[in-house]
N, C-alpha and C positions, 0 to 999 in steps of 0.2 A: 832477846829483850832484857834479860838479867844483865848482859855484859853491858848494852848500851845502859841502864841506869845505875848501871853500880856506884853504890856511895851515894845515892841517892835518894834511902828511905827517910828523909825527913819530908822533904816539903818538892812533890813532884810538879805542881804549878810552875814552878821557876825552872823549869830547865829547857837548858833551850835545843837539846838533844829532841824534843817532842814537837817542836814548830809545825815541821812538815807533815807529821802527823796529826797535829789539830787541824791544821786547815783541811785537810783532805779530808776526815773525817768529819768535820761539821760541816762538810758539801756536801758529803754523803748523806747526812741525817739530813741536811734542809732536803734534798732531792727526794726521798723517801717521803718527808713532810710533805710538799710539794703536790705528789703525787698522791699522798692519803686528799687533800686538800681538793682536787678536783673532783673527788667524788661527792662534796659538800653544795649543799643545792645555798645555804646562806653565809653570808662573811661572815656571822655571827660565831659561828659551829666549826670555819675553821681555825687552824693549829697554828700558832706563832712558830715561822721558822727559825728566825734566830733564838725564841727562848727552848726552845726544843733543840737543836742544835749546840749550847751552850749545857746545856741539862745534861746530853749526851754525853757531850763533852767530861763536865764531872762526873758523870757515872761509870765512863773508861777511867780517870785516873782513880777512882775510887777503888776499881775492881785490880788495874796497875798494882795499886798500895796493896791490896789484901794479897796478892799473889805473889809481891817483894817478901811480904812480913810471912807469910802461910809456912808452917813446917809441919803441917799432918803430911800421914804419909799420902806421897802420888798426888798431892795437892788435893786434897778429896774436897777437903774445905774452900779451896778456890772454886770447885767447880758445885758447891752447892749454892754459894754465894754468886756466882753469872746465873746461875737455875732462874734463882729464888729473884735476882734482879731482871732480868729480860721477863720473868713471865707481871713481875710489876709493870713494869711499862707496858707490855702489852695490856693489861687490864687495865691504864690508863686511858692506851687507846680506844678500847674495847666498850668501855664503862661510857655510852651516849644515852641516858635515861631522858636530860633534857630534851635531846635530839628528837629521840623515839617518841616524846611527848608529843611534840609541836607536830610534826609527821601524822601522828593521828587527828591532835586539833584540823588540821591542814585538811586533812582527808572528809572529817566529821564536815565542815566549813564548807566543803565544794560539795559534799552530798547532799545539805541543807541549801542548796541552791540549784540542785541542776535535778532535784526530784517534782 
């Protein structure tokens, strides 16, 4: 990965060495979204694929750039920064209070009619 971006720590958006890598990779994230998506009982509650996909997106060349620029030793600090970012997104994911709300409403709703 160093070799293919070398001379490249400015501005990793423009390169066109990462093409085939973005596309594949934002398939990847929508298919994933995709599949989080079918577990969603309202259209409301699901995940924008392409804005999640594109999000992904910068958060690879994000992590790209920290591990160009990273001189701790053994990259320690690369890998505390992917830690510290995948477990965000996850808790992005994660974090459905709205969801969990209305799922009760919903519940409360059909008890209050079927007792």
């Amino acid at each position: 990965m160093l070799f293919a971006l070398q001379g490249a720590h400015k501005n990793l958006s423009d390169l066109k060495v990462l093409r085939g890598l973005r596309s594949g990779y934002k398939l990847f994230i929508e298919s994933l979204i995709e599949e989080e998506n079918q577990s969603k009982t309202l259209e409301a509650f699901k995940y924008n694929k392409r804005f999640f996909a594109e999000a992904g997106w910068a958060q690879l060349l994000f992590l790209l750039k920290f591990f160009i620029e990273d001189r701790s030793k053994g990259f320690e600090k690369t890998d505390v920064v992917i830690e510290k970012s995948v477990n965000t997104i996850f808790d992005v994911f994660d974090n459905t209070p709205l969801e969990n709300a209305f799922d009760l409403g919903k519940f409360l709703f059909k008890e209050a009619f079927t007792a």
